[in-house]
N, C-alpha and C positions, 0 to 999 in steps of 0.2 A: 805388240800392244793390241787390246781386244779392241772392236768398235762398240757401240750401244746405238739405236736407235732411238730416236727421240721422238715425243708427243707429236710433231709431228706427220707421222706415219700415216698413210693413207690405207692402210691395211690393203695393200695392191697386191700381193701373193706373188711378189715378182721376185724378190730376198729370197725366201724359204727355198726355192726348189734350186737355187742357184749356188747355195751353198756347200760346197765339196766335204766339207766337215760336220753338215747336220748341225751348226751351233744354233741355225735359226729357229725357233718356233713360233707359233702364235702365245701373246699371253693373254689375261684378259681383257687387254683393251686393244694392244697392238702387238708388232713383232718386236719376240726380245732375243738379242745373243746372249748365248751362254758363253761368260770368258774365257772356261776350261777349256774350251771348245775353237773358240776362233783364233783364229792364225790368219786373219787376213786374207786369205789364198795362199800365203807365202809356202812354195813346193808344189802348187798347184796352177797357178797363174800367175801371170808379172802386177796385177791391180788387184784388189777385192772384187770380187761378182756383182756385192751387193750393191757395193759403192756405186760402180759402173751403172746397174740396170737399178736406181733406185731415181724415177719421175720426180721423186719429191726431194730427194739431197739432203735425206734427214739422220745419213748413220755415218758420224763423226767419230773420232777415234777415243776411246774410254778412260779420261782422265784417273778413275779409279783402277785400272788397271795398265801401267807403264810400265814400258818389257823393253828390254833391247832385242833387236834382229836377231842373235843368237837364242835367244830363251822361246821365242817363235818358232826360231828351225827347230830346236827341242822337243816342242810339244806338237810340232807337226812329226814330226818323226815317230816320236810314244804313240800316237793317234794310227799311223800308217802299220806299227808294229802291232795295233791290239786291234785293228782291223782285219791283217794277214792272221791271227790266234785265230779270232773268230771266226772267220771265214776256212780256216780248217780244221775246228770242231765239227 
């Protein structure tokens, strides 16, 4: 399942660099995950990053996007494999 951040956000730049999959960016008002993109940490870490180092407690798990744990390892996987492509182009 993706997380989202919520209004919330203190715009703390503490998310972004913690994210092992780059799902986080800034948007225009605050940080948003990409749900192609997040995977939790799951293959990465035992918790989320963000979740953990986020002062404010504002990136709950994204009721528009519900995945079971296998669909997670999935696209942590696809993510790992087109990472290893590009990194040997």
């Amino acid at each position: 399942m993706a997380l989202k951040i919520t209004d919330e956000c203190s715009n703390c730049d503490v998310c972004e660099p913690a994210c092992p999959n780059r799902a986080i960016s800034q948007g225009p008002l605050i940080y948003e995950i990409d749900p192609a993109l997040c995977t939790e940490c799951v293959g990465h870490f035992d918790e989320a990053q963000c979740r953990v180092l986020c002062p404010v407690d504002c990136i709950p798990l994204n009721p528009g996007h519900v995945e079971i744990r296998e669909q997670v390892l999935a696209r942590y996987r696809r993510l790992q494999a087109q990472t290893a492509e590009w990194a040997a182009a």
